[in-house]
C-alpha positions in Angstrom: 17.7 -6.9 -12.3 17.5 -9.0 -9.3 17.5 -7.0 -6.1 19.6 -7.8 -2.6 16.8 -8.7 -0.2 19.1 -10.3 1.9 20.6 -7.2 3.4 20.7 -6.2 7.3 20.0 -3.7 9.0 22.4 -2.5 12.0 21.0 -4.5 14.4 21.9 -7.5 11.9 18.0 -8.0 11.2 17.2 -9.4 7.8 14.9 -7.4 5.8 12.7 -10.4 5.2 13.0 -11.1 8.8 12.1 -7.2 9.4 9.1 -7.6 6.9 7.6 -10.9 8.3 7.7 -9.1 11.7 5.2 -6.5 10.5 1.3 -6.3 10.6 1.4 -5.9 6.9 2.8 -9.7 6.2 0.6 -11.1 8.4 -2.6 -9.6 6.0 -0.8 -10.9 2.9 -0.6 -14.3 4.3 -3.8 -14.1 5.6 -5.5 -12.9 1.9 -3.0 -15.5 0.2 -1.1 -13.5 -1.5 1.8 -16.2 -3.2 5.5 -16.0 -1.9 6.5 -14.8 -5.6 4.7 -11.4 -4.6 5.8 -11.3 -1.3 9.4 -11.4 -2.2 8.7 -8.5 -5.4 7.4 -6.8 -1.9 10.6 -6.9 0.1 12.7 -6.3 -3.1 11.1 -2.9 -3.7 11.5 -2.2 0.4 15.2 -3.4 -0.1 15.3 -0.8 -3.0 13.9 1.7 -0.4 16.6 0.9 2.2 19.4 0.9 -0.3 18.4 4.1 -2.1 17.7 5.6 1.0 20.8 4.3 2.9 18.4 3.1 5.9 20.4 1.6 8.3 17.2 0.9 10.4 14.4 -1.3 8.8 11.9 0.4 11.4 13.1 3.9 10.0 11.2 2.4 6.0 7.7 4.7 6.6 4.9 2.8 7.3 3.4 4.5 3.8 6.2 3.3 2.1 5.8 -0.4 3.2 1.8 -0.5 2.5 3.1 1.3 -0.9 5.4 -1.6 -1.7 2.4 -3.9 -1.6 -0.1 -1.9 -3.7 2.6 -1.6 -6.4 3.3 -5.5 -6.3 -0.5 -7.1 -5.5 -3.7 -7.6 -7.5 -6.6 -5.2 -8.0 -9.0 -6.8 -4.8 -5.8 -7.3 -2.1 -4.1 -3.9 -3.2 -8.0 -2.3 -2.6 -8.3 -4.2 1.0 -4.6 -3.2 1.9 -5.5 0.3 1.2 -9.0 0.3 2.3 -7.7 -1.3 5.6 -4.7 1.3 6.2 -5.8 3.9 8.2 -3.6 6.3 6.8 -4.8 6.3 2.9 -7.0 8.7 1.9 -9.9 8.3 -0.2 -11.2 10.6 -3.0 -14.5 10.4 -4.6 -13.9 11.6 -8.2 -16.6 13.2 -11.3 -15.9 14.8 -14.1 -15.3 17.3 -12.8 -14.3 17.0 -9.4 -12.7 15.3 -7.0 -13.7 14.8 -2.6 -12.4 13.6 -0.2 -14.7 10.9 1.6 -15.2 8.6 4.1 -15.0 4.5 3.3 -18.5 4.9 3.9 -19.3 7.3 1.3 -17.6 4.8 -1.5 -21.4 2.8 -2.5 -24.8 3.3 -1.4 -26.9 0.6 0.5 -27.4 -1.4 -2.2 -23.1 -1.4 -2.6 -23.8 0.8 -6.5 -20.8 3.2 -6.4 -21.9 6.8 -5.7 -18.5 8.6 -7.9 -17.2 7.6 -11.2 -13.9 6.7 -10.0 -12.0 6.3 -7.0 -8.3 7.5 -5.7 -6.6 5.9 -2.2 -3.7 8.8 -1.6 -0.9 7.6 0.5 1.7 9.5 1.7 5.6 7.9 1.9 7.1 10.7 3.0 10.0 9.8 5.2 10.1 11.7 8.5 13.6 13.7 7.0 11.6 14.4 4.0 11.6 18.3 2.9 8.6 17.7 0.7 6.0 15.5 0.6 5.3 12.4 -1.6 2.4 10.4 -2.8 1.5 7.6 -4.3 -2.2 7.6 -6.1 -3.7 4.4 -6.8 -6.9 4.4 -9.1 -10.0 1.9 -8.7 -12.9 1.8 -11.4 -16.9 1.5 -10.5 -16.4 -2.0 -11.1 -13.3 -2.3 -8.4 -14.9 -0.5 -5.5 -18.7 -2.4 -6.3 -16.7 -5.8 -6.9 -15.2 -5.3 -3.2 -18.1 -3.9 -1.4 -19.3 -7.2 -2.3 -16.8 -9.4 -0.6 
């Protein structure tokens, strides 16, 4: 299926226009994430708009955009995205439990992971949203102690 990303907004912005104007962009280019990506990125936020009938790029949630990324980027950049965005939450997870922690409760000193797996929650709810939504991305031990290391 190949996806409209040239659409515009009301004030005759480009979505891609829209997109490189965001913080988010500028850490893909900076982490070198390869224009093939990038344009999977603005084809899922043109999805968004469309589905949505936006009519205002700025009115695509911020959870939705750093979503749009997760769902498009490798293992390591969707982890920094996430790790980076303020707004993710982060769950420790056992057997037979799960916790919310802190980004500093992920490894111990010597960067060993402290749970068995890991969950970053984001929420891309829009603001005219009755119920929430989330989007739950997974990471392995090897994922979070492969990252600490960077």
């Amino acid at each position: 299926m190949t996806v409209n990303t040239n659409i515009t907004d009301r004030n005759n912005v480009s979505l891609g226009a829209w997109f490189e104007a965001t913080p988010e962009y500028g850490k893909l280019v900076r982490l070198g994430v390869p224009d093939p990506v990038i344009g999977a990125i603005e084809g899922d936020l043109a999805l968004y708009a469309e589905d949505r009938g936006i009519d205002d790029f700025d009115d695509i949630p911020e959870g939705e955009v750093v979503a749009a990324i997760a769902d498009n980027t490798d293992t390591q950049t969707r982890l920094r995205i996430l790790w980076e965005y303020e707004y993710a939450g982060l769950e420790g997870c056992g057997d037979d439990y799960t916790e919310g922690i802190d980004r500093d409760q992920a490894v111990d000193d010597d960067g060993e992971a402290v749970f068995d797996r890991y969950s970053f929650i984001v929420d891309v709810s829009a603001s005219d949203d009755t119920v929430p939504d989330w989007r739950d991305y997974g990471f392995t031990v090897e994922d979070i102690e492969d990252f600490a290391r960077t």
